[in-house]
N, CA, C and O atoms as a GROMACS GRO file, in nm:
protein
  596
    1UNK      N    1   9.888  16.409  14.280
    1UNK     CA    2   9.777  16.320  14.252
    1UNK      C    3   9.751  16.234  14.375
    1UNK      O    4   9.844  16.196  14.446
    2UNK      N    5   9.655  16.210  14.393
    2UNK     CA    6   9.615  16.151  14.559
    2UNK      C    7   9.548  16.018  14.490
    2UNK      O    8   9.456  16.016  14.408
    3UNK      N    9   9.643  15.874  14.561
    3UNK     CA   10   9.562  15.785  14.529
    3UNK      C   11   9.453  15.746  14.633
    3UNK      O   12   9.430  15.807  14.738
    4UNK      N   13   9.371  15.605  14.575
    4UNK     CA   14   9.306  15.499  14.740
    4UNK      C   15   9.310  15.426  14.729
    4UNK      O   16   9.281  15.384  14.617
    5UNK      N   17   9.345  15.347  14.818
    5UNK     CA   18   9.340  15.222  14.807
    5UNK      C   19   9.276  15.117  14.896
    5UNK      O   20   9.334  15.110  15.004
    6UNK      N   21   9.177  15.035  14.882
    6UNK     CA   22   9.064  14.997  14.990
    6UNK      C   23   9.158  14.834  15.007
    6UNK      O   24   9.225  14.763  14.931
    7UNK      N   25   9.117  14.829  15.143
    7UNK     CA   26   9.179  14.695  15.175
    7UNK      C   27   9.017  14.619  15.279
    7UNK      O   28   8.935  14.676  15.351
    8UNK      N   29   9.028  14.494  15.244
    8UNK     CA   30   8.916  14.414  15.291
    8UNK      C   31   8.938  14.400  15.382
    8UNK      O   32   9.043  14.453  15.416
    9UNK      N   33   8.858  14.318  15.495
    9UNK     CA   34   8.909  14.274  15.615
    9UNK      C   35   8.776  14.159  15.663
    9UNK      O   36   8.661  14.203  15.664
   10UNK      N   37   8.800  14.034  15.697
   10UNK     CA   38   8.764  14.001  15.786
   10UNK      C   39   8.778  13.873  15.857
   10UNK      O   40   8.862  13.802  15.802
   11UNK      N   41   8.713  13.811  15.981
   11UNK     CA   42   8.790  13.717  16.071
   11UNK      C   43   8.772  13.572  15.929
   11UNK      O   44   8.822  13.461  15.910
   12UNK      N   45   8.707  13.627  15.884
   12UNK     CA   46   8.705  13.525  15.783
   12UNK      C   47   8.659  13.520  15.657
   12UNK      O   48   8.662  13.633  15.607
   13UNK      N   49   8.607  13.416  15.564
   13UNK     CA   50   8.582  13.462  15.416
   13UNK      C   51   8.445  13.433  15.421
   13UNK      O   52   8.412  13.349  15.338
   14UNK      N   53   8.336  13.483  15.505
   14UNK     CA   54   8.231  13.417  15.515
   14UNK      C   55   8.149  13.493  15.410
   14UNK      O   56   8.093  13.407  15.343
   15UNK      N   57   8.115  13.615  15.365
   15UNK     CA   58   8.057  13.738  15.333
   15UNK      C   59   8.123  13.738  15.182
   15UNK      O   60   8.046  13.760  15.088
   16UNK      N   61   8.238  13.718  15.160
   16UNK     CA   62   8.297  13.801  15.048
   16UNK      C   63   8.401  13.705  15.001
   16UNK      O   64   8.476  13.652  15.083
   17UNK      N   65   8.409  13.682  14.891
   17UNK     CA   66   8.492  13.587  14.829
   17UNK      C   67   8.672  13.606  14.847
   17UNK      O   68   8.757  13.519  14.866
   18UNK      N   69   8.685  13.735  14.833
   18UNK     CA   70   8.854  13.739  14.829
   18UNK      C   71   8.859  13.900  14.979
   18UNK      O   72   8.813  14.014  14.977
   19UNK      N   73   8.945  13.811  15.095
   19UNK     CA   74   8.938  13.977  15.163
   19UNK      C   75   9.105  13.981  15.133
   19UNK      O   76   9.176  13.895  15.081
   20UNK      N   77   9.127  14.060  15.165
   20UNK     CA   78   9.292  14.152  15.183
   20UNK      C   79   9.365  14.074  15.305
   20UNK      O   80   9.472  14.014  15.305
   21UNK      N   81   9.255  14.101  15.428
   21UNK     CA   82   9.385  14.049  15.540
   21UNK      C   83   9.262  13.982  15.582
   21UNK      O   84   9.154  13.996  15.524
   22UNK      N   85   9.287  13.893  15.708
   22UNK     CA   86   9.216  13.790  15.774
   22UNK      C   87   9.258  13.886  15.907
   22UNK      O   88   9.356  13.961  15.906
   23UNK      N   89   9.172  13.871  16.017
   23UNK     CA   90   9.150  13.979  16.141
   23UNK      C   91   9.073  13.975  16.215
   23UNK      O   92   8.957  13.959  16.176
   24UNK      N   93   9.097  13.986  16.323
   24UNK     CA   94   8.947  14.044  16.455
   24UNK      C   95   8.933  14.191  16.460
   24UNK      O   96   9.038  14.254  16.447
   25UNK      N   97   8.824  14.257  16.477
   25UNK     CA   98   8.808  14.373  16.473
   25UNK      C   99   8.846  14.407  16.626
   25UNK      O  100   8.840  14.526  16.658
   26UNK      N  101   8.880  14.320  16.716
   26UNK     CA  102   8.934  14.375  16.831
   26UNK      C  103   9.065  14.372  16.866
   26UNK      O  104   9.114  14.392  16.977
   27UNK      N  105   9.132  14.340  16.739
   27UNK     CA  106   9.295  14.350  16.716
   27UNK      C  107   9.331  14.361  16.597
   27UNK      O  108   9.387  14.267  16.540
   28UNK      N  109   9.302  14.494  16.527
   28UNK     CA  110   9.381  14.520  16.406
   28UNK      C  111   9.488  14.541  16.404
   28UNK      O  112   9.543  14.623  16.477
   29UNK      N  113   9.546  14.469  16.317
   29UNK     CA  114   9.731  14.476  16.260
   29UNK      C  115   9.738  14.562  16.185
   29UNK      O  116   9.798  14.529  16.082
   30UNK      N  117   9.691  14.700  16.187
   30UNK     CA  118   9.749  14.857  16.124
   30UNK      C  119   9.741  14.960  16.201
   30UNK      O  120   9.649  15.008  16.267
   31UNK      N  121   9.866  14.992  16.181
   31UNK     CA  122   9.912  15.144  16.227
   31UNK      C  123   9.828  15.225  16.254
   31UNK      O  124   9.726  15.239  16.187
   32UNK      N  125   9.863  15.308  16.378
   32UNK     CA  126   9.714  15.396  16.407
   32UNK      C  127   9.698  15.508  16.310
   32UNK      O  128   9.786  15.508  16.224
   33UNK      N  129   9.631  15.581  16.303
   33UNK     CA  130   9.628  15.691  16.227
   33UNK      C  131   9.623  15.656  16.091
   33UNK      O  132   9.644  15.750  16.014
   34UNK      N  133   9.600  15.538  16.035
   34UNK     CA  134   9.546  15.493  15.880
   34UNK      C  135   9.470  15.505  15.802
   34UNK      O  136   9.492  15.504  15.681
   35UNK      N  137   9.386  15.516  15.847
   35UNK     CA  138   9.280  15.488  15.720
   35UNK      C  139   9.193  15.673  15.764
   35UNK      O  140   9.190  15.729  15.874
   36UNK      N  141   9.134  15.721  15.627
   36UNK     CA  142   9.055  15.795  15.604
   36UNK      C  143   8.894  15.790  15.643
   36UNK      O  144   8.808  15.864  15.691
   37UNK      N  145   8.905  15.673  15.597
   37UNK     CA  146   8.747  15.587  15.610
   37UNK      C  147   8.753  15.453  15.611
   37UNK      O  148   8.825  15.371  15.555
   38UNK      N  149   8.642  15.448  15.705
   38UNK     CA  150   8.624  15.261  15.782
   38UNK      C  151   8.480  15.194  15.759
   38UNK      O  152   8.377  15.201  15.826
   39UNK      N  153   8.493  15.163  15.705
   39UNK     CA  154   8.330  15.102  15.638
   39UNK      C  155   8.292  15.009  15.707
   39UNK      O  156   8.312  14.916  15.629
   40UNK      N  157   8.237  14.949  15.827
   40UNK     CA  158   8.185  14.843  15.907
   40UNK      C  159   8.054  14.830  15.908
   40UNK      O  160   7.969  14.900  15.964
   41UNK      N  161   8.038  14.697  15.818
   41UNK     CA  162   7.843  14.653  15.822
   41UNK      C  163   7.803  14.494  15.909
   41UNK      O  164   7.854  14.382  15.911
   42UNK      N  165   7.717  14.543  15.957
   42UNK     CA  166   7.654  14.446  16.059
   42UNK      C  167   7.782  14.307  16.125
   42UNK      O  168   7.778  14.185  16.108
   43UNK      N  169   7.919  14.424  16.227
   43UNK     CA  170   7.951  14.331  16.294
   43UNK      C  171   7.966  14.335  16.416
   43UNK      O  172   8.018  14.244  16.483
   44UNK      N  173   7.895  14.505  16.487
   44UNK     CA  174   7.964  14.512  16.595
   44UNK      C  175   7.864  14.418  16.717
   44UNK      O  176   7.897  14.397  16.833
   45UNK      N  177   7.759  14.380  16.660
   45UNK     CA  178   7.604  14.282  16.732
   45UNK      C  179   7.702  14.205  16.738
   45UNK      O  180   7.693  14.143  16.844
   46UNK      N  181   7.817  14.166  16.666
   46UNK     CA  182   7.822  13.985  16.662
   46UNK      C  183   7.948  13.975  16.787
   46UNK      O  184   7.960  13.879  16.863
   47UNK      N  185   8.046  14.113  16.785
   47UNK     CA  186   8.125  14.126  16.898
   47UNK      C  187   8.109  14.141  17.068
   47UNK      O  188   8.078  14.243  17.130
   48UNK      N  189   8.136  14.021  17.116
   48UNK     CA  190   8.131  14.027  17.261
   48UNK      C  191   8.202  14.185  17.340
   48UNK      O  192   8.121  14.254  17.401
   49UNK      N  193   8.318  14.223  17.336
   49UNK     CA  194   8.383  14.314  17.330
   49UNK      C  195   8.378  14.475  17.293
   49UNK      O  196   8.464  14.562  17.308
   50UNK      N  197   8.253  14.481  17.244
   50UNK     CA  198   8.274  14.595  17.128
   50UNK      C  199   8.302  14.756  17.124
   50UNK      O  200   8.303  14.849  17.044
   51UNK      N  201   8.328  14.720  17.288
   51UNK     CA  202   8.440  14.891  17.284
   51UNK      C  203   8.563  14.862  17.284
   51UNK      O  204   8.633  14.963  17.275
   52UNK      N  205   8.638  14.734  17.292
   52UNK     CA  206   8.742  14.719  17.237
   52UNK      C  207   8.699  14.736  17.081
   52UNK      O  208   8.667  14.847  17.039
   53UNK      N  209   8.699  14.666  17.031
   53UNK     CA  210   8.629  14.672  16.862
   53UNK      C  211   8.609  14.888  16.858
   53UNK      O  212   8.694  14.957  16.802
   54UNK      N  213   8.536  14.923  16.899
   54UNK     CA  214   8.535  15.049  16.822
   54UNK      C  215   8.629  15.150  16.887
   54UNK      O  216   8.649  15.255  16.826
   55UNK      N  217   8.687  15.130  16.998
   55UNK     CA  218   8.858  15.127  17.055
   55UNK      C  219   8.950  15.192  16.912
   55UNK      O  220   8.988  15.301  16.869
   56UNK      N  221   8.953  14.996  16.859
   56UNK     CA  222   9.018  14.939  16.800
   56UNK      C  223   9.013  15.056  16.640
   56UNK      O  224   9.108  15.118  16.593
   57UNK      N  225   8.906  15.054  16.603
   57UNK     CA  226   8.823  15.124  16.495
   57UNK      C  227   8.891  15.277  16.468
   57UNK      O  228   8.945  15.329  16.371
   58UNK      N  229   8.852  15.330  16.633
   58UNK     CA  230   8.926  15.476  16.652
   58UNK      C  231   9.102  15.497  16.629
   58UNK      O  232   9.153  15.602  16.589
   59UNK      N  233   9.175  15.373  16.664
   59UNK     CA  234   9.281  15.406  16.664
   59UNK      C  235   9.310  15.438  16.531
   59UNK      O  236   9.377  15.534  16.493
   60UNK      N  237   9.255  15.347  16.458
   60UNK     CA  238   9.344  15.332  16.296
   60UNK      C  239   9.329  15.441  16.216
   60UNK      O  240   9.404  15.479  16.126
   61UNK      N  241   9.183  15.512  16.270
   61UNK     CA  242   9.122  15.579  16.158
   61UNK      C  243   9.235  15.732  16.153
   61UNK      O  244   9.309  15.738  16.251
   62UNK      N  245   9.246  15.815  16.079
   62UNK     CA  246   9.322  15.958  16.054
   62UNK      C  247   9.202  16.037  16.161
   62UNK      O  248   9.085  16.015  16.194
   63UNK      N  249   9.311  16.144  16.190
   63UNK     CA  250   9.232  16.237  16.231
   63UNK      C  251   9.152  16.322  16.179
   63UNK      O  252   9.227  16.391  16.112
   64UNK      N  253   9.010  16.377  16.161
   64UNK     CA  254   8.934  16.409  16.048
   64UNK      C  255   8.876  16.260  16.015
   64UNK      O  256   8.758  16.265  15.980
   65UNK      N  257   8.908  16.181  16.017
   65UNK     CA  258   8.875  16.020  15.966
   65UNK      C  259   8.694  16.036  16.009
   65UNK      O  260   8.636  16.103  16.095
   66UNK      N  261   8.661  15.970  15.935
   66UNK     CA  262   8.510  15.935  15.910
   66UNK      C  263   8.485  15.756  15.880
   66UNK      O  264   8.546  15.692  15.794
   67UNK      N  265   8.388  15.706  15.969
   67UNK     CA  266   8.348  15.575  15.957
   67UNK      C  267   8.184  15.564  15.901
   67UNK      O  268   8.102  15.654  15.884
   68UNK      N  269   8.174  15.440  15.882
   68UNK     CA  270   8.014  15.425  15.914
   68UNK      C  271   7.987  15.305  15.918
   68UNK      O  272   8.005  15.226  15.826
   69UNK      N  273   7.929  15.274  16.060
   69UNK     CA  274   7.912  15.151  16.185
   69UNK      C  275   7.796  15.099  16.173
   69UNK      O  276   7.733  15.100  16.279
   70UNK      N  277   7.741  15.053  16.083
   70UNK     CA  278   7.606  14.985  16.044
   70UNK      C  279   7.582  14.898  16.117
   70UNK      O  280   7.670  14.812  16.119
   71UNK      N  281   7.466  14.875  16.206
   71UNK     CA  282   7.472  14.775  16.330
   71UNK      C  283   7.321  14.817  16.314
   71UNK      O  284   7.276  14.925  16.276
   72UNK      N  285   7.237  14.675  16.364
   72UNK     CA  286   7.076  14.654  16.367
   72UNK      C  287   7.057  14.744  16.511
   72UNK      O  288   7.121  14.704  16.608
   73UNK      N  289   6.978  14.853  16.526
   73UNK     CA  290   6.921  14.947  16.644
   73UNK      C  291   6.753  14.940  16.650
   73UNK      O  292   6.671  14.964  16.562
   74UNK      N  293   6.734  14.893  16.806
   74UNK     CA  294   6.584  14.920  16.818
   74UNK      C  295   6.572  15.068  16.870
   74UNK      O  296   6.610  15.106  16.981
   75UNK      N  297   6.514  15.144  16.777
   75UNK     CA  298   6.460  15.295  16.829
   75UNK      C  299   6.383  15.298  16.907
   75UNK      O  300   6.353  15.416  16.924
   76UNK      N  301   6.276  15.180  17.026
   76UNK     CA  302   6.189  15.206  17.101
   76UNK      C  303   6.246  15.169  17.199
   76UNK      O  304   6.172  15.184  17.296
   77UNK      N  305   6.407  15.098  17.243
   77UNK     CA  306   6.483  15.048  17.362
   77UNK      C  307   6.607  15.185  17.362
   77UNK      O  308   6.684  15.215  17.271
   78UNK      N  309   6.595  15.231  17.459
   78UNK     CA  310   6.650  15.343  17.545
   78UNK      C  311   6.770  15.296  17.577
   78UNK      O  312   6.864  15.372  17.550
   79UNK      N  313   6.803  15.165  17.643
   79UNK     CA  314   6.922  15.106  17.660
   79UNK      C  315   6.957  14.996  17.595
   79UNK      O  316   6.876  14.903  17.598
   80UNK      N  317   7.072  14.979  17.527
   80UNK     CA  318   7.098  14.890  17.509
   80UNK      C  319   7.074  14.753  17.521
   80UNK      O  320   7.011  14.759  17.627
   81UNK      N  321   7.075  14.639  17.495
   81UNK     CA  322   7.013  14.534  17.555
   81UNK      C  323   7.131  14.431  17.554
   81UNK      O  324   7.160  14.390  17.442
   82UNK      N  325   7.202  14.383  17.654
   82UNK     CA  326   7.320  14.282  17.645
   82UNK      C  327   7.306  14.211  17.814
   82UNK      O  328   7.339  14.261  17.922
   83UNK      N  329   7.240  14.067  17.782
   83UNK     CA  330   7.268  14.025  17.921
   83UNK      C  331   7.295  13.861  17.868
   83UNK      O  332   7.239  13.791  17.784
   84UNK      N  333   7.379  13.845  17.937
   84UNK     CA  334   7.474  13.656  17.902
   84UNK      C  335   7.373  13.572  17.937
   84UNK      O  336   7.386  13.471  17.867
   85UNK      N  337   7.277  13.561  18.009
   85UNK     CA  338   7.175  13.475  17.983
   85UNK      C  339   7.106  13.431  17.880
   85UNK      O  340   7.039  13.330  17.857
   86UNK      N  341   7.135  13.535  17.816
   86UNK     CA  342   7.056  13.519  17.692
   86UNK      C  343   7.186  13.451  17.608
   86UNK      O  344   7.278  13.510  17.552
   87UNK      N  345   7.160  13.308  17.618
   87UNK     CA  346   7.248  13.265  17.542
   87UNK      C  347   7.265  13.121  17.410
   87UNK      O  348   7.350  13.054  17.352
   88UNK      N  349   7.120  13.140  17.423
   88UNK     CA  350   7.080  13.020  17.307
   88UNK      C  351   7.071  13.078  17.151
   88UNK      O  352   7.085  13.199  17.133
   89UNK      N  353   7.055  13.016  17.074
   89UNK     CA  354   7.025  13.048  16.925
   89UNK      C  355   6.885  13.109  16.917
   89UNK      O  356   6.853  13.201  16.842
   90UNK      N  357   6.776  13.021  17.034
   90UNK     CA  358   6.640  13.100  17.009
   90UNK      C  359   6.596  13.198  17.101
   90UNK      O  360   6.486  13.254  17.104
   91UNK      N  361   6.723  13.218  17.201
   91UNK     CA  362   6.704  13.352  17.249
   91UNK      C  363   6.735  13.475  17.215
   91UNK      O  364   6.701  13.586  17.256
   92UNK      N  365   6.803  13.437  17.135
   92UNK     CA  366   6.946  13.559  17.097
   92UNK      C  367   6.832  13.616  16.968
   92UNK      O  368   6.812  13.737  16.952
   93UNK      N  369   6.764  13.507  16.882
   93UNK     CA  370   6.687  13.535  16.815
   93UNK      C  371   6.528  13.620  16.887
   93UNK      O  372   6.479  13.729  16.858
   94UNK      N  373   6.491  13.533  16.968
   94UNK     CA  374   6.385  13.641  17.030
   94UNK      C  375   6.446  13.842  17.112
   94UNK      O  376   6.398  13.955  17.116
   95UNK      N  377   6.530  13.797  17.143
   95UNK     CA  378   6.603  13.970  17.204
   95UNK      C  379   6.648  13.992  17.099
   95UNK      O  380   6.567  14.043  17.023
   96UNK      N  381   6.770  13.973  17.048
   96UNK     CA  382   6.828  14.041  16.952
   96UNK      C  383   6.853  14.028  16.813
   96UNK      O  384   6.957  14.034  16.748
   97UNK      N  385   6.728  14.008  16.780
   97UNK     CA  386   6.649  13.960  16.596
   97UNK      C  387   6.742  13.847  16.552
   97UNK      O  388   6.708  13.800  16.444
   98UNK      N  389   6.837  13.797  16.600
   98UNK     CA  390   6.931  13.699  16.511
   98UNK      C  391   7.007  13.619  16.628
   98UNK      O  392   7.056  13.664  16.732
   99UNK      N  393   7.002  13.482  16.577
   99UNK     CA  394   7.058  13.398  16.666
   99UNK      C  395   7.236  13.392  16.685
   99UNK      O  396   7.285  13.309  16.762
  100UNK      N  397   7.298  13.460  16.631
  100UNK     CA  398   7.415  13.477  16.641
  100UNK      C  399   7.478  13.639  16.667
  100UNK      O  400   7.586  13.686  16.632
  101UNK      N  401   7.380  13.693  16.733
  101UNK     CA  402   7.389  13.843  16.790
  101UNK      C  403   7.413  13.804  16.984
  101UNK      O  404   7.359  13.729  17.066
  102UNK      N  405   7.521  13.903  16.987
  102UNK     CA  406   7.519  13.924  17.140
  102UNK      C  407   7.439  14.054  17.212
  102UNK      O  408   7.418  14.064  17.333
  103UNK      N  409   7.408  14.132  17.129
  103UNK     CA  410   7.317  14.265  17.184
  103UNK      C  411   7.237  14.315  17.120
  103UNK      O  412   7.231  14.272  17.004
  104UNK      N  413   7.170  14.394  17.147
  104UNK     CA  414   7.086  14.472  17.041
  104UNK      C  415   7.102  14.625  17.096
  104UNK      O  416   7.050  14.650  17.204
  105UNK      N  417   7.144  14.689  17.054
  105UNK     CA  418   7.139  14.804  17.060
  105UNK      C  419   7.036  14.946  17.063
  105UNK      O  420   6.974  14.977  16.962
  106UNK      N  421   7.028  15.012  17.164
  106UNK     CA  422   6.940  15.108  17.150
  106UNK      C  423   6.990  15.223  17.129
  106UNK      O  424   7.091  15.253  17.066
  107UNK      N  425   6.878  15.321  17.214
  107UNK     CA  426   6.957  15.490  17.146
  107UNK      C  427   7.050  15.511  17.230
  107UNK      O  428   7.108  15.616  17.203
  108UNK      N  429   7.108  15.439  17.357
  108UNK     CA  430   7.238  15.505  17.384
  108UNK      C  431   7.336  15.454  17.293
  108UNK      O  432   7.453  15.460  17.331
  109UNK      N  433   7.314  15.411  17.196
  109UNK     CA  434   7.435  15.405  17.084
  109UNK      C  435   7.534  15.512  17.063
  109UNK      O  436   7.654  15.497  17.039
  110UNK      N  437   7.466  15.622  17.074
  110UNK     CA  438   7.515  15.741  17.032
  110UNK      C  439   7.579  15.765  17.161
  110UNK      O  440   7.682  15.832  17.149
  111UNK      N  441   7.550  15.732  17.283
  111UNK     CA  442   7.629  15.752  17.403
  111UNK      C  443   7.775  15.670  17.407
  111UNK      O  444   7.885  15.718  17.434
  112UNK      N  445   7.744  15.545  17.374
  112UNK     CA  446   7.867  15.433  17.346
  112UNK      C  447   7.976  15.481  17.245
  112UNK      O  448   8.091  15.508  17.280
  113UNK      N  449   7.926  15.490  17.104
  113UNK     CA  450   8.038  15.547  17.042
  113UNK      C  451   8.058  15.683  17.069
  113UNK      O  452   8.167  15.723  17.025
  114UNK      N  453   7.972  15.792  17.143
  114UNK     CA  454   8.072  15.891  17.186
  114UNK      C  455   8.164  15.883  17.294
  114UNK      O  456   8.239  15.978  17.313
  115UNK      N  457   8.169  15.781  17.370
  115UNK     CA  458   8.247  15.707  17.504
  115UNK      C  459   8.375  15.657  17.419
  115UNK      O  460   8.483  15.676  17.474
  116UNK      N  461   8.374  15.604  17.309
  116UNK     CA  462   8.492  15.575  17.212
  116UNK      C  463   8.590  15.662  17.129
  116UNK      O  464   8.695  15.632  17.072
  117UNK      N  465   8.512  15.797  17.142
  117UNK     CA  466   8.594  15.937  17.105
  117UNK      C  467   8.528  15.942  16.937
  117UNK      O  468   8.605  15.969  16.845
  118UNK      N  469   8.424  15.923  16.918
  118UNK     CA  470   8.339  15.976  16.812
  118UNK      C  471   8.312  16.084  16.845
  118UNK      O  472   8.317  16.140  16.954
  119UNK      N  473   8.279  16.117  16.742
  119UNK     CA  474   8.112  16.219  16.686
  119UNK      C  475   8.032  16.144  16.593
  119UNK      O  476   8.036  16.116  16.473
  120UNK      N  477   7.944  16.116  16.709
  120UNK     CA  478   7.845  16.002  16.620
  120UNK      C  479   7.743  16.073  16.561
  120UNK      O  480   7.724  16.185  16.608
  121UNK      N  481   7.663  16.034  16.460
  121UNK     CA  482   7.519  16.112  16.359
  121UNK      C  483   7.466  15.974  16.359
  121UNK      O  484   7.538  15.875  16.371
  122UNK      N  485   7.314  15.972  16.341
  122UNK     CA  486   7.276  15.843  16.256
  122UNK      C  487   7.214  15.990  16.166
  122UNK      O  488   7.177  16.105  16.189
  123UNK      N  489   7.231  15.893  16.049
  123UNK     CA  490   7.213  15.960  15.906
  123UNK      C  491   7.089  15.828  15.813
  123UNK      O  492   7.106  15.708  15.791
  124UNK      N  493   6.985  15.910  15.782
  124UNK     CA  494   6.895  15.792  15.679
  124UNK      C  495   6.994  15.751  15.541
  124UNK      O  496   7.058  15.825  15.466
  125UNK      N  497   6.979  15.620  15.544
  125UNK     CA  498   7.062  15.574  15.381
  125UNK      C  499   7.032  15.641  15.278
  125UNK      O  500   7.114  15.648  15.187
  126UNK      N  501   6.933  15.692  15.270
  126UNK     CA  502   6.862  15.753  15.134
  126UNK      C  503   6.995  15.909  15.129
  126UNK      O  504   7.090  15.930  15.053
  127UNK      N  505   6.956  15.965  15.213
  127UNK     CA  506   7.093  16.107  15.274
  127UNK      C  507   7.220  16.035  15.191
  127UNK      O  508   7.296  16.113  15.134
  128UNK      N  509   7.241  15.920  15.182
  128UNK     CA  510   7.406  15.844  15.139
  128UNK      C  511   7.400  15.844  15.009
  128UNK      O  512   7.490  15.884  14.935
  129UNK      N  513   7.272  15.790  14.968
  129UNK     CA  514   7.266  15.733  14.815
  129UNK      C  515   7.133  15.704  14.758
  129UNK      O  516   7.049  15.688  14.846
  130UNK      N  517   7.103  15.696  14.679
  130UNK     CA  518   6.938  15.699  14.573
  130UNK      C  519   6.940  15.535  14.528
  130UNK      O  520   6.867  15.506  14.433
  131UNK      N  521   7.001  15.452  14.575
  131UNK     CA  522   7.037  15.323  14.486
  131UNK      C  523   7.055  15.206  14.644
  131UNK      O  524   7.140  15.120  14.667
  132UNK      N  525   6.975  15.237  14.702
  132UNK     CA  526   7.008  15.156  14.853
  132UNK      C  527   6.998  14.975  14.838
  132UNK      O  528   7.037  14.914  14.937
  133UNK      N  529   6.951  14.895  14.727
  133UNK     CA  530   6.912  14.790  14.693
  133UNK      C  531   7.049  14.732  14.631
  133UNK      O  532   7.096  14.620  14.651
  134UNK      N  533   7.110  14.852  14.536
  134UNK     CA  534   7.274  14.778  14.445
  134UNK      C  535   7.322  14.787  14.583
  134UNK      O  536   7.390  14.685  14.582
  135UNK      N  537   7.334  14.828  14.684
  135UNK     CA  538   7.428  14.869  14.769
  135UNK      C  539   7.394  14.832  14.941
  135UNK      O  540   7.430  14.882  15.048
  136UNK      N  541   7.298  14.710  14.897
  136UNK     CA  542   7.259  14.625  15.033
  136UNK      C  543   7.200  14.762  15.152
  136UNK      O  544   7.230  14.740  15.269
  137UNK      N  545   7.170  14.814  15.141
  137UNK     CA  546   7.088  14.923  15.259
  137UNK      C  547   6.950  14.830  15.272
  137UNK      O  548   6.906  14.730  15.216
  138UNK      N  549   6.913  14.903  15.358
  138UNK     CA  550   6.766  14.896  15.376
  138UNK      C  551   6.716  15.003  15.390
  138UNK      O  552   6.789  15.064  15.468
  139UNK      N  553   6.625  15.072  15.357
  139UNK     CA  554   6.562  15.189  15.368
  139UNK      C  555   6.537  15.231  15.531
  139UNK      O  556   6.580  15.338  15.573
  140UNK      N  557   6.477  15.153  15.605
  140UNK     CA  558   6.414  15.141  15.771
  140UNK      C  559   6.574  15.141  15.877
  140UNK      O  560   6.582  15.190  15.990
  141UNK      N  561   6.674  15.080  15.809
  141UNK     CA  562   6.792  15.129  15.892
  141UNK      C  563   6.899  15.216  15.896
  141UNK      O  564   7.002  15.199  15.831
  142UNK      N  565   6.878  15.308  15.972
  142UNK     CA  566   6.941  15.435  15.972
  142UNK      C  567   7.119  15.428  16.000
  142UNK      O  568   7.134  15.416  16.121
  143UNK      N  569   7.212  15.432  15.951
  143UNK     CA  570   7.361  15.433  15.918
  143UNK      C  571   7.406  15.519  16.064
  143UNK      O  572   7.330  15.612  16.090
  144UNK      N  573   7.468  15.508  16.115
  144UNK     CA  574   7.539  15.547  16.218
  144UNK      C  575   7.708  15.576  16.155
  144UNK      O  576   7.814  15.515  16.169
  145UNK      N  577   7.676  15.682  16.095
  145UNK     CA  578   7.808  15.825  16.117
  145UNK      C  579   7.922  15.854  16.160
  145UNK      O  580   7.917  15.977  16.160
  146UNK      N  581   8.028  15.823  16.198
  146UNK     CA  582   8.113  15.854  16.337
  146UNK      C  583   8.227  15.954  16.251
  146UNK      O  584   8.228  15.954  16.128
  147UNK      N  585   8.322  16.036  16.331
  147UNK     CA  586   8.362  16.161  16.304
  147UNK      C  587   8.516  16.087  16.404
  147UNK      O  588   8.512  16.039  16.518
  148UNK      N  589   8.576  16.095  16.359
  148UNK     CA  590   8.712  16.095  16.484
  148UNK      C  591   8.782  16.267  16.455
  148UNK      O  592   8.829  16.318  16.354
  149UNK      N  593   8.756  16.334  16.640
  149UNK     CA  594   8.810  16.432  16.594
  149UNK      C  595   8.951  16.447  16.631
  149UNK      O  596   9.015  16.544  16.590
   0.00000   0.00000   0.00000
């Protein structure tokens, strides 16, 4: 009989009333080769670091392991967008839709997490599930996939 067992995570209780462990996603305290699946929604914008962070992501996951890296992407910016000037609340908000974002991400996304030892997909939410509203999606943002092979 195969159990699961989901464990929470985050640097803090901001999102979710009770997590499991308290953590940075650029230093997880579990064993590599752990987890099956890694569920990460809208944090890798907020990480300065974030190939440590999906580094970090790759180690834990099993081999065969499957994630999905939900992060805000502009489909009409080709590169990425991350420059430290941009460093106010109403800049961060004019470049990267939210004042507490360090980047905004474009289509080399798929270049970045394959630089991290993915196999990245973006996949439409609807492809995931018929119920995208119980389950916080948005229809317009496409789920980013990753494969550790």
């Amino acid at each position: 009989m195969h159990s699961s067992r989901y464990v929470s995570a985050d640097i803090g209780a901001f999102f979710i009333k009770r997590i499991d462990v308290k953590m940075s996603i650029v230093d997880l305290p579990f064993a590599g080769d752990r987890f099956d699946v890694v569920l990460c929604s809208h944090v890798l914008e907020h990480i300065e670091d974030d190939r440590r962070a999906l580094s970090e992501i790759h180690r834990v996951m099993k081999p065969h392991g499957w994630a999905i890296l939900q992060t805000p992407m502009d489909c009409w910016r080709e590169t990425s967008l991350e420059d430290p000037t941009i460093d106010t609340p109403e800049l961060r908000r004019k470049h990267y839709w939210q004042a507490d974002h360090v980047r905004l991400y474009g289509r080399d996304i798929l270049q970045r997490f394959s630089s991290a030892g993915f196999l990245p997909e973006l996949v439409p939410p609807d492809l995931i599930c018929d119920d995208l509203e119980t389950r916080g999606l948005e229809p317009w943002e496409d789920l980013m996939l990753v494969r550790k092979l």
